[in-house]
Each structure stands twice: as structure tokens, then as C-alpha cells.
N, C-alpha and C positions, 0 to 999 in steps of 0.2 A: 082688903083688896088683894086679890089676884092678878099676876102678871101673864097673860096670853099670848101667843103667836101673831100678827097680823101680817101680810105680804100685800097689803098694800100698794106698797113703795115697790114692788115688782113689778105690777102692773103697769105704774108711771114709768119703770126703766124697758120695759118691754116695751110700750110703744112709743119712748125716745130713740130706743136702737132697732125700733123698726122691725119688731119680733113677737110673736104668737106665743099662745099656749102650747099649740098645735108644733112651732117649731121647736120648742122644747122636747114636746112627747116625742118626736122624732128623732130632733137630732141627739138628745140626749138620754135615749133609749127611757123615760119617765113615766112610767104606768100612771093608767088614768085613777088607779087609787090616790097614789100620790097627790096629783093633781086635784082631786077632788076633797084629800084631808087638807090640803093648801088654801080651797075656795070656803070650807068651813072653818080657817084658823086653829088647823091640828097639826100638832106636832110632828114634824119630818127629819128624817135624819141632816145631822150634819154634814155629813158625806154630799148631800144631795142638795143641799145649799150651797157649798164651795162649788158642786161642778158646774150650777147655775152660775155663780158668781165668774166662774173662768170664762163659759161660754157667753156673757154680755158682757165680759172686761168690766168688772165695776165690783163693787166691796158690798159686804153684808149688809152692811144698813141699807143699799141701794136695791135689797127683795125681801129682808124682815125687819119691823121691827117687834118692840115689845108693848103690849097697850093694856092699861090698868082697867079691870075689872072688879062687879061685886063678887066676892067668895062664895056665896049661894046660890051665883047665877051657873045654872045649869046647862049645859049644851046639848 
């Protein structure tokens, strides 16, 4: 088993606080690579997970978590 990125639970906090992709790329200057290693479950900097985290007020687990995978499964 391998452990993965999943952001998920972003999803769910972005549209409890009533907020976009879109407000993201914007207001937190987030390239749409970013964004787009995010919607395939690739890894992003820390960096870029705290400022998300600042900018919905809410903690890490509330835009990643970790989800167990096969070891052979290739992406």
C-alpha cells in the first residue's frame, strides 16, 4: 500500500466557505498547474497548502488528506 494526496475535503471546504477554484487561482496567485496536480492527487508544495489553509480559516485536514493505495497502481 501506498499513501496518496487526495484534496477532497477541499472541495467540501470550498464550497462550505462559499469559494471557487477559480477564487483561489486568483486570489492566491495559484497557477493552473497547481491546480491541476491538485485535481489529479499530485503532490504540492507545503507552502501552498498553508496559504490555502490561511485563506478558508480552517486546518489541513480541512483540503488534504492521505488515502491508501495499490503500490503498482500507476498514475
Amino acid at each position: 500500500m501506498k499513501l496518496i494526496p487526495s484534496y477532497k475535503p477541499m472541495e467540501i471546504t470550498l464550497i462550505r466557505k462559499d469559494k471557487t477554484k477559480t477564487d483561489l487561482k486568483r486570489d492566491l496567485k495559484i497557477s493552473p498547474a497547481t491546480l491541476a496536480k491538485m485535481s489529479k492527487g499530485e503532490n504540492v508544495a507545503l507552502s501552498i497548502l498553508i496559504n490555502i489553509c490561511e485563506y478558508l480559516e480552517c486546518n489541513i485536514e480541512d483540503v488534504i488528506e492521505l488515502v491508501q493505495t495499490e503500490e503498482n497502481h500507476q498514475s
